[in-house]
Biopython code that builds the backbone (N, CA, C, O; Angstrom):
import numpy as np
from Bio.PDB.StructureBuilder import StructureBuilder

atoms = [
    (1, "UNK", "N", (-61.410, 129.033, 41.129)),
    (1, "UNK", "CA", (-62.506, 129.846, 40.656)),
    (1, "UNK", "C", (-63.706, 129.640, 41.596)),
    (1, "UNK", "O", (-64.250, 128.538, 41.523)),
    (2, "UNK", "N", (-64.164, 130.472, 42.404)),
    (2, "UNK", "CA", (-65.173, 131.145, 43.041)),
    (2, "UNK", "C", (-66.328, 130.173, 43.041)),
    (2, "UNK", "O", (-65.741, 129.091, 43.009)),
    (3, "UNK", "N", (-67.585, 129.922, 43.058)),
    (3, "UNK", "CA", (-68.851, 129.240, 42.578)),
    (3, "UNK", "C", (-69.382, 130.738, 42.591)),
    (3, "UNK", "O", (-68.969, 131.662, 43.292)),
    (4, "UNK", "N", (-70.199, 130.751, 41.833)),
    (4, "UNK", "CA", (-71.627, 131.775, 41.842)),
    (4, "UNK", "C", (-72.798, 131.822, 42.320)),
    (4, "UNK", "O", (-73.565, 131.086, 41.699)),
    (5, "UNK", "N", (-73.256, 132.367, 43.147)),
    (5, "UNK", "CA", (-74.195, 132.390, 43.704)),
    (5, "UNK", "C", (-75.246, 131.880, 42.705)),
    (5, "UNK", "O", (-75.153, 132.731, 41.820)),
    (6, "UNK", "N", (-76.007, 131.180, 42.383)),
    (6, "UNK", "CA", (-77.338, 131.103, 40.934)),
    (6, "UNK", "C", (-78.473, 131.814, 42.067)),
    (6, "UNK", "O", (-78.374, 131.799, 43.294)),
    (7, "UNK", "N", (-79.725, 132.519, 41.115)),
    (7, "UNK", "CA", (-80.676, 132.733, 41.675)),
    (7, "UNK", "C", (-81.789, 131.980, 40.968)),
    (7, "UNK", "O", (-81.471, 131.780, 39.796)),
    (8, "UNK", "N", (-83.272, 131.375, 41.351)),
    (8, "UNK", "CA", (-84.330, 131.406, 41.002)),
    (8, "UNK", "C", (-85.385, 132.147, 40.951)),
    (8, "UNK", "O", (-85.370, 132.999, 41.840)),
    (9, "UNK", "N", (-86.456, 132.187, 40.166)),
    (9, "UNK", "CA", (-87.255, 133.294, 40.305)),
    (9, "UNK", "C", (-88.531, 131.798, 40.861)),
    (9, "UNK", "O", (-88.682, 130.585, 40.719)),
    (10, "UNK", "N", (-89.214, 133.082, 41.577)),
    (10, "UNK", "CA", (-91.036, 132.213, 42.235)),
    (10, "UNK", "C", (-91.581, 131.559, 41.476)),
    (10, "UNK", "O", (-92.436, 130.834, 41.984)),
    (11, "UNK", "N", (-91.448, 131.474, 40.277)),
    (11, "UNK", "CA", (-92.379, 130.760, 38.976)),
    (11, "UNK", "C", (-91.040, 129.460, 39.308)),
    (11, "UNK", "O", (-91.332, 128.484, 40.000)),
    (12, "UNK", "N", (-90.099, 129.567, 38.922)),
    (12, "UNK", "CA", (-89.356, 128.262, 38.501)),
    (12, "UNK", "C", (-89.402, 127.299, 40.252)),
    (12, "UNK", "O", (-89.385, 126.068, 40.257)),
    (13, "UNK", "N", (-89.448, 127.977, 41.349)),
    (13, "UNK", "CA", (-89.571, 127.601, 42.739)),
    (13, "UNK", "C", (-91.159, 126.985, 42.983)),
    (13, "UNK", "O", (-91.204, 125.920, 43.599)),
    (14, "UNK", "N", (-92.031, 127.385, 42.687)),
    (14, "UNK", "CA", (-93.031, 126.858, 42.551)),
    (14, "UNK", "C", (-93.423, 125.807, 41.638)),
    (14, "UNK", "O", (-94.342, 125.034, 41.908)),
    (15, "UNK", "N", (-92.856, 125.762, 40.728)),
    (15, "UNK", "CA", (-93.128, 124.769, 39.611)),
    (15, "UNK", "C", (-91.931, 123.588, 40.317)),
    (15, "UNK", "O", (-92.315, 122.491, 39.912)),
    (16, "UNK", "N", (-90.947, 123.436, 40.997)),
    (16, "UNK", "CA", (-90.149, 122.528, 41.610)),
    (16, "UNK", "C", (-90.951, 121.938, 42.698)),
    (16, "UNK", "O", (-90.883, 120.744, 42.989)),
    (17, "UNK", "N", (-91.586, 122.648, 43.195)),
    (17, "UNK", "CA", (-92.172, 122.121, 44.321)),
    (17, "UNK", "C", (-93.472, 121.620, 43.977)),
    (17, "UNK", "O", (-93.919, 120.754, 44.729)),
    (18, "UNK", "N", (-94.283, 122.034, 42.851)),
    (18, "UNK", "CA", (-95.495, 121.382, 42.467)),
    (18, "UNK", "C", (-95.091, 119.937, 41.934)),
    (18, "UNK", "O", (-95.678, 118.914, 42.287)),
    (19, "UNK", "N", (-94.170, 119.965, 41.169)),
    (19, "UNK", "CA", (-93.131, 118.101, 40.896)),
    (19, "UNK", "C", (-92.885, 117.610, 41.693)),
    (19, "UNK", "O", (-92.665, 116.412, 41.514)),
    (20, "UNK", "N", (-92.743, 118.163, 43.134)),
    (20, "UNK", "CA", (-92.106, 116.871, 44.300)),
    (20, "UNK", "C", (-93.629, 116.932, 44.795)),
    (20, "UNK", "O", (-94.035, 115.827, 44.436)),
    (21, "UNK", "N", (-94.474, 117.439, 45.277)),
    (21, "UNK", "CA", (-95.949, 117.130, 44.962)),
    (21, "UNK", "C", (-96.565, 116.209, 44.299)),
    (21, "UNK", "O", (-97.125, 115.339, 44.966)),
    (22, "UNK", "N", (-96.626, 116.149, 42.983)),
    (22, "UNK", "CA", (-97.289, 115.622, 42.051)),
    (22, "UNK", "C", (-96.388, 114.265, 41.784)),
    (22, "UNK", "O", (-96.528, 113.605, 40.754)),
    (23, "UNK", "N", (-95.520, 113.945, 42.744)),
    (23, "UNK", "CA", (-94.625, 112.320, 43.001)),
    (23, "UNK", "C", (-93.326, 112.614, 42.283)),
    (23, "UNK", "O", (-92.639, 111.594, 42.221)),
    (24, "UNK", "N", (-92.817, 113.562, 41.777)),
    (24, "UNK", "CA", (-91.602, 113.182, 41.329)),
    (24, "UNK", "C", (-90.556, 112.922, 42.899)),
    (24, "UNK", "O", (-90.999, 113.307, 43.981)),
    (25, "UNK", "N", (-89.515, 112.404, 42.817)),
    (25, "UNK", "CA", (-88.990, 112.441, 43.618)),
    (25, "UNK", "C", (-87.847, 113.691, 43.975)),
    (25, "UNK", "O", (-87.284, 114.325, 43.083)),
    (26, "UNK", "N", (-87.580, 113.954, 45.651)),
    (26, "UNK", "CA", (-86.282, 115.392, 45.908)),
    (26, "UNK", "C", (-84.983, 114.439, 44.865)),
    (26, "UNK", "O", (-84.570, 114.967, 43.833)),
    (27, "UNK", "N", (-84.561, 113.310, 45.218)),
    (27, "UNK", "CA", (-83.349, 112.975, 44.447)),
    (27, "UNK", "C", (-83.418, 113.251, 43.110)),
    (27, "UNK", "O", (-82.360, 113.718, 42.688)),
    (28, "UNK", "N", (-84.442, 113.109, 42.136)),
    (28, "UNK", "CA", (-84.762, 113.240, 40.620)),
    (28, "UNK", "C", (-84.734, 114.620, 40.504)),
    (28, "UNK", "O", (-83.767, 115.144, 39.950)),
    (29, "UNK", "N", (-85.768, 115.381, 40.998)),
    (29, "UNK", "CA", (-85.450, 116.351, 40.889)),
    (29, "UNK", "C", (-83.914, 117.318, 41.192)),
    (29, "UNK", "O", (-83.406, 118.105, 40.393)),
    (30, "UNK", "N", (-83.491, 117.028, 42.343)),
    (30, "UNK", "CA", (-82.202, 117.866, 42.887)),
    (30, "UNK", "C", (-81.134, 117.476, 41.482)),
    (30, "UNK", "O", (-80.353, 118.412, 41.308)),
    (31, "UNK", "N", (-80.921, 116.312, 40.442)),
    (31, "UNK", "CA", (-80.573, 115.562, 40.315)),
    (31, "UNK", "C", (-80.567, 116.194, 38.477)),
    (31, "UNK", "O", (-79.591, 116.032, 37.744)),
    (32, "UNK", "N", (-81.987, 116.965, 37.991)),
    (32, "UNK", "CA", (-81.614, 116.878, 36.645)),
    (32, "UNK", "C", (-81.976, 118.229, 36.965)),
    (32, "UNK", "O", (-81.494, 118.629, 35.906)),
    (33, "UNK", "N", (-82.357, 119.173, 37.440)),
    (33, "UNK", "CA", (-81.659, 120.635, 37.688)),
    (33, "UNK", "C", (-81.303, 121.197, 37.962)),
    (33, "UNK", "O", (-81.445, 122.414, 37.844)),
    (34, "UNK", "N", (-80.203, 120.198, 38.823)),
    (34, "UNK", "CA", (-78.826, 120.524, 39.122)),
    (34, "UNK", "C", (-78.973, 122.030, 41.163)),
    (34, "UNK", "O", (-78.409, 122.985, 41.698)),
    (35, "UNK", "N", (-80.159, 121.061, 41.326)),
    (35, "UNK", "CA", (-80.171, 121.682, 42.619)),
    (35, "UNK", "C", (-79.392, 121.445, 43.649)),
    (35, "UNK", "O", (-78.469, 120.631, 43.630)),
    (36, "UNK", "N", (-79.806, 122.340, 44.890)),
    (36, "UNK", "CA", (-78.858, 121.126, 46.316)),
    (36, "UNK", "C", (-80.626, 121.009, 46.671)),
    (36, "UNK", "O", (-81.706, 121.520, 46.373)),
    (37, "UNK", "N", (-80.062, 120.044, 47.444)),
    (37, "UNK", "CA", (-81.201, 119.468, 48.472)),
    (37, "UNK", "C", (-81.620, 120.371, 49.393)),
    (37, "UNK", "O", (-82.839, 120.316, 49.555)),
    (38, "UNK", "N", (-81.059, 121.191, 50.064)),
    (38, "UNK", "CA", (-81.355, 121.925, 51.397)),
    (38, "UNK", "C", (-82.235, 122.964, 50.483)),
    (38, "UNK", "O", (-83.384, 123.170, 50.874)),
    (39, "UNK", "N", (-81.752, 123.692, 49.195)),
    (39, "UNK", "CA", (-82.741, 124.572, 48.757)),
    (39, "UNK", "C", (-84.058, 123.998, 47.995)),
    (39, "UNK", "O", (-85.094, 124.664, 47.978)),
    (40, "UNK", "N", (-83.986, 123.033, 47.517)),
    (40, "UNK", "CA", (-84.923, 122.581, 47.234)),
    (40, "UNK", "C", (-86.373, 122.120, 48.785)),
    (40, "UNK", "O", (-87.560, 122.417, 48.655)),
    (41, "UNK", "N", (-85.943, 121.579, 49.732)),
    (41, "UNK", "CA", (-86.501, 121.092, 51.064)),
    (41, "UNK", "C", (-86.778, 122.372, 51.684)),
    (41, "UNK", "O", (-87.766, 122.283, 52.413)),
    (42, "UNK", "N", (-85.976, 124.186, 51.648)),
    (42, "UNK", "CA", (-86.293, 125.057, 52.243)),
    (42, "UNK", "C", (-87.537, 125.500, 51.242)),
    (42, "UNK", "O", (-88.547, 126.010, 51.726)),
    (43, "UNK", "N", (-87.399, 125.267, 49.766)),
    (43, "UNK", "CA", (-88.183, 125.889, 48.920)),
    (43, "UNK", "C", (-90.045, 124.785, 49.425)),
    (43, "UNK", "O", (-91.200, 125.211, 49.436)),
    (44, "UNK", "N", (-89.689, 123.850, 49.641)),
    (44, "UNK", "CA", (-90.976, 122.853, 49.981)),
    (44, "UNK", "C", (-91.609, 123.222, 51.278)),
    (44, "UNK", "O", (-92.803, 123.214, 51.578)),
    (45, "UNK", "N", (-90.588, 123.539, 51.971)),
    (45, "UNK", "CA", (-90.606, 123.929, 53.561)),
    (45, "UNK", "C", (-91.952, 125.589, 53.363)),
    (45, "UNK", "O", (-93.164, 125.711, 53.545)),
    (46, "UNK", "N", (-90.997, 126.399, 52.981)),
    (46, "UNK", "CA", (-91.820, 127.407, 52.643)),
    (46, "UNK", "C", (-93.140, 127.383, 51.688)),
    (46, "UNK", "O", (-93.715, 128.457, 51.863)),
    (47, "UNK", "N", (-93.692, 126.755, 50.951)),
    (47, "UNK", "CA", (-94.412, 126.355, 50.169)),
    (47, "UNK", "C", (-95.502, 126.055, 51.257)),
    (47, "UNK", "O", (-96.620, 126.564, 51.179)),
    (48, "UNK", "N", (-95.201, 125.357, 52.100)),
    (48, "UNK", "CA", (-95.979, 124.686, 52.585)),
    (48, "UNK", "C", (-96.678, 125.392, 53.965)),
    (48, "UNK", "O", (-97.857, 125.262, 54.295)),
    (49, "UNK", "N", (-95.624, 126.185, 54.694)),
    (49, "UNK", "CA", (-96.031, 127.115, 55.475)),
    (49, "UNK", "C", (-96.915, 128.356, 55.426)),
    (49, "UNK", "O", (-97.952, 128.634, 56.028)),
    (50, "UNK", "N", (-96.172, 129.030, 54.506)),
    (50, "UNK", "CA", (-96.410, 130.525, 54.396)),
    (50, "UNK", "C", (-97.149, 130.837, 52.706)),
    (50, "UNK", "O", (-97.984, 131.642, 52.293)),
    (51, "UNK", "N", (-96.389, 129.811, 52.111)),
    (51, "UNK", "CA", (-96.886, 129.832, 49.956)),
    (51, "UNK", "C", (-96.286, 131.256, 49.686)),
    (51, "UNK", "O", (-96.758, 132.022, 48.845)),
    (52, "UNK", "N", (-95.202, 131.540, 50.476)),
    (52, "UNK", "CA", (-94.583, 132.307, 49.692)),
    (52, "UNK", "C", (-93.020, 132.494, 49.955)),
    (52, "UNK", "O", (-92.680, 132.811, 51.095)),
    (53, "UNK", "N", (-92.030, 132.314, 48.949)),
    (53, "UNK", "CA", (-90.525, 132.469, 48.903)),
    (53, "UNK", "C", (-90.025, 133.040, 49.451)),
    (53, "UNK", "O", (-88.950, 132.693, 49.939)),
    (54, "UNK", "N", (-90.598, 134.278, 49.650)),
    (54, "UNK", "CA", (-89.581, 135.690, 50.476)),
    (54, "UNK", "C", (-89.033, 135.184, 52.029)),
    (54, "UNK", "O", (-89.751, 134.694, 52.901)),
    (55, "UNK", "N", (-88.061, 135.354, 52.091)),
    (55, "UNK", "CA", (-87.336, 134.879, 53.463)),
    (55, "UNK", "C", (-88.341, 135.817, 54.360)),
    (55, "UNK", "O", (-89.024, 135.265, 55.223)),
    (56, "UNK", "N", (-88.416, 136.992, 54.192)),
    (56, "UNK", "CA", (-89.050, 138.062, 55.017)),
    (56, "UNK", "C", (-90.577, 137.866, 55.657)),
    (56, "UNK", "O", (-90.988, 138.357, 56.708)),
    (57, "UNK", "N", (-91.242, 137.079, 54.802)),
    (57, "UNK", "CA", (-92.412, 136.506, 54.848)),
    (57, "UNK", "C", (-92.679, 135.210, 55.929)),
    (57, "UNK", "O", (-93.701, 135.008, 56.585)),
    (58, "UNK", "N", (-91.367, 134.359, 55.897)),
    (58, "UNK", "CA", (-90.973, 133.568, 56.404)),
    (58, "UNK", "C", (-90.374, 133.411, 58.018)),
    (58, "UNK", "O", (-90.049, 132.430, 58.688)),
    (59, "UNK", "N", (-90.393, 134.367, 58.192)),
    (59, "UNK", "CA", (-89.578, 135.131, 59.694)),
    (59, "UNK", "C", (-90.843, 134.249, 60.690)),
    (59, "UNK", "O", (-92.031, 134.138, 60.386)),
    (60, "UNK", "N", (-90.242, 133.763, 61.783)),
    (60, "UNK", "CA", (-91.231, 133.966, 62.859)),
    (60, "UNK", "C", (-90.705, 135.178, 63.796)),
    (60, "UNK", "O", (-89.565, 135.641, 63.823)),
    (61, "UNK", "N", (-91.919, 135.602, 64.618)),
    (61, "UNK", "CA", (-92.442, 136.735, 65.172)),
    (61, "UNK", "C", (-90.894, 136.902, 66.456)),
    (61, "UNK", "O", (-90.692, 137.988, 67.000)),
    (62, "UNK", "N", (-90.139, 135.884, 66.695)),
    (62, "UNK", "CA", (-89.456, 135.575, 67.625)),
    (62, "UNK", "C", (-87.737, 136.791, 66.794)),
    (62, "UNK", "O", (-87.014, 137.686, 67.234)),
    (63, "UNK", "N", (-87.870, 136.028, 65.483)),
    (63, "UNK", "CA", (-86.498, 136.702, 64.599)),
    (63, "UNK", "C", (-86.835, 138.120, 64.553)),
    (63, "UNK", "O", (-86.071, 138.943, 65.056)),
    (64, "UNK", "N", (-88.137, 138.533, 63.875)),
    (64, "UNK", "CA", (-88.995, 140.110, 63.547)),
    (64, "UNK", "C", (-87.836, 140.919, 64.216)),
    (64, "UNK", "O", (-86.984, 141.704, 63.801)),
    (65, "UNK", "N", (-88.286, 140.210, 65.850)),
    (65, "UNK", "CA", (-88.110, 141.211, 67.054)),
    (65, "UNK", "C", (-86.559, 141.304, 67.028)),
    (65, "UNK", "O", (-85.934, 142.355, 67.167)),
    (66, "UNK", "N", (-86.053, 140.157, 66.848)),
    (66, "UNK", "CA", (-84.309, 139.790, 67.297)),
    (66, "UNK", "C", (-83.762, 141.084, 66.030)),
    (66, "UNK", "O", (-82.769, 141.810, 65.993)),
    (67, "UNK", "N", (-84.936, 140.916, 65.109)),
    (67, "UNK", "CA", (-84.286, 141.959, 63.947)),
    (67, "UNK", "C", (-83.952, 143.789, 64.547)),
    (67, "UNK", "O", (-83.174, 144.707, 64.806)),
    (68, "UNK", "N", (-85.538, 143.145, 64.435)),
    (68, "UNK", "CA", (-85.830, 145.210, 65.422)),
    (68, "UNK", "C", (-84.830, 145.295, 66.855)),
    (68, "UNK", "O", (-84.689, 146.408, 67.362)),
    (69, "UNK", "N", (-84.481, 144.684, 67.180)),
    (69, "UNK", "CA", (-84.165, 145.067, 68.538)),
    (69, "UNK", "C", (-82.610, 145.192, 68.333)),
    (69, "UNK", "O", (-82.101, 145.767, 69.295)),
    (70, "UNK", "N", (-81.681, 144.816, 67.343)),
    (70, "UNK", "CA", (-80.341, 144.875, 66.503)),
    (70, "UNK", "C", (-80.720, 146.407, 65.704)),
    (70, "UNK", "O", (-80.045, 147.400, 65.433)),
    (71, "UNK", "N", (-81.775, 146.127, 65.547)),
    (71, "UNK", "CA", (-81.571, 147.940, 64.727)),
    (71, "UNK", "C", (-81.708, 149.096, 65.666)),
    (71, "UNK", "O", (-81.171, 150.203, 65.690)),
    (72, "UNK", "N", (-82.817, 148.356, 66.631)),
    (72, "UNK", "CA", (-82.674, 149.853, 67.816)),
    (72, "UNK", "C", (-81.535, 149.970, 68.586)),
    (72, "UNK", "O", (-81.281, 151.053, 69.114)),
    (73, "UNK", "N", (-80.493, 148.595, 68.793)),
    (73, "UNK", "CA", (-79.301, 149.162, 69.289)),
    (73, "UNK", "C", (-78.054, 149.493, 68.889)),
    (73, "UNK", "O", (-77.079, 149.850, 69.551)),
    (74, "UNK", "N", (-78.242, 149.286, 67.392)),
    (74, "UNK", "CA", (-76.965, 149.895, 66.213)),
    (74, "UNK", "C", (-77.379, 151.440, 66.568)),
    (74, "UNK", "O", (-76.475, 152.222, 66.860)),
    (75, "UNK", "N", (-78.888, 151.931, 66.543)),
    (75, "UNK", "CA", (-79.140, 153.355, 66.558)),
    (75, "UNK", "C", (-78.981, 153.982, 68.093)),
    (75, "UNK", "O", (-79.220, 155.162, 68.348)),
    (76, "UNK", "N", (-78.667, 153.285, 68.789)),
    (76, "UNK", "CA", (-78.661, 153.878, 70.368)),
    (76, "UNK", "C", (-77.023, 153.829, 70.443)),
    (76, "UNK", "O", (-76.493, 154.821, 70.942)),
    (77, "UNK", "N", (-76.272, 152.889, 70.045)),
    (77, "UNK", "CA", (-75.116, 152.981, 70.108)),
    (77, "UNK", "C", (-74.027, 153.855, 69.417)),
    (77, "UNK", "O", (-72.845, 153.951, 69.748)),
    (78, "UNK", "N", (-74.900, 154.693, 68.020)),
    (78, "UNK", "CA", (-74.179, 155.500, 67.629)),
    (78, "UNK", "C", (-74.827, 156.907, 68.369)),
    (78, "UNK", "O", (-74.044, 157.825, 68.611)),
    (79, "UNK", "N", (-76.075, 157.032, 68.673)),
    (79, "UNK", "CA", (-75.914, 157.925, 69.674)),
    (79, "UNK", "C", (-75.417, 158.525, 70.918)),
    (79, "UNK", "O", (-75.406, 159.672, 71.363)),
    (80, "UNK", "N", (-74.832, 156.891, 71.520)),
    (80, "UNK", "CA", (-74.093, 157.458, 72.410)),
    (80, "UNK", "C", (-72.508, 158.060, 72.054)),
    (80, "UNK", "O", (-71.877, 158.915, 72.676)),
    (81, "UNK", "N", (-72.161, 157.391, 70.981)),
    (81, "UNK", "CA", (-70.978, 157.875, 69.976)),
    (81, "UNK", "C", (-71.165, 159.582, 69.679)),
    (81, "UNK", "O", (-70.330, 160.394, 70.076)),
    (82, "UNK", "N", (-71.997, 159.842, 69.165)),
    (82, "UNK", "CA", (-72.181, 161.507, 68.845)),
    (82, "UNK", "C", (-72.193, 162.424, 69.712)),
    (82, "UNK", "O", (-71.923, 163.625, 69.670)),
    (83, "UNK", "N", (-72.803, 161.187, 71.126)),
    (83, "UNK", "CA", (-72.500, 162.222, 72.423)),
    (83, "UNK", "C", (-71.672, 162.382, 73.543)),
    (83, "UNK", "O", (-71.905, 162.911, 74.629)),
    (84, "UNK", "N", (-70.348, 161.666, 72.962)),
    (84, "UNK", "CA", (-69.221, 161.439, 73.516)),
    (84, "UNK", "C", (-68.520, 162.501, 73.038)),
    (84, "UNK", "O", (-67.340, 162.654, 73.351)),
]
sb = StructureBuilder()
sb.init_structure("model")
sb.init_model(0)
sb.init_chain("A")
sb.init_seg("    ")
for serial, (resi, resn, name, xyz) in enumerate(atoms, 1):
    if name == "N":
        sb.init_residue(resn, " ", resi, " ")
    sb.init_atom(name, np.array(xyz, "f"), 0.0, 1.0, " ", f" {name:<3s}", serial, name[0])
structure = sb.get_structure()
């Protein structure tokens, strides 16, 4: 059987990260709500950078481009397709 993806919402992500703040510890925490560590440390990570969750928000200016520049050549490459 599969695992499931779980999601959090910004209220419950923020309130995790205000507890490893305010001294609780990542092990205690990861530990009684049943987190992993890496999302909990990306959720602190971001907190601390940007204060906000959205991966999109999170991008440096370096990915943006790596993004845009994958979309302008998915769209150049089916043009040369249409004009074959």
């Amino acid at each position: 059987m599969p695992n499931q993806r779980r999601t959090f919402t910004t209220e419950f992500k923020k309130q995790m990260v205000q507890l490893y703040e305010n001294g609780k510890t990542r092990a205690a925490l990861v530990e009684e709500y049943g987190l992993t560590a890496s999302a909990l440390d990306r959720w602190i990570k971001q907190a601390q950078t940007t204060g906000s969750f959205s991966e999109k928000d999170n991008r440096s200016a370096e990915e943006n481009e790596l993004i845009a520049l994958r979309k302008e050549n998915q769209r150049l490459k089916m043009e040369v397709d249409i004009l074959k």
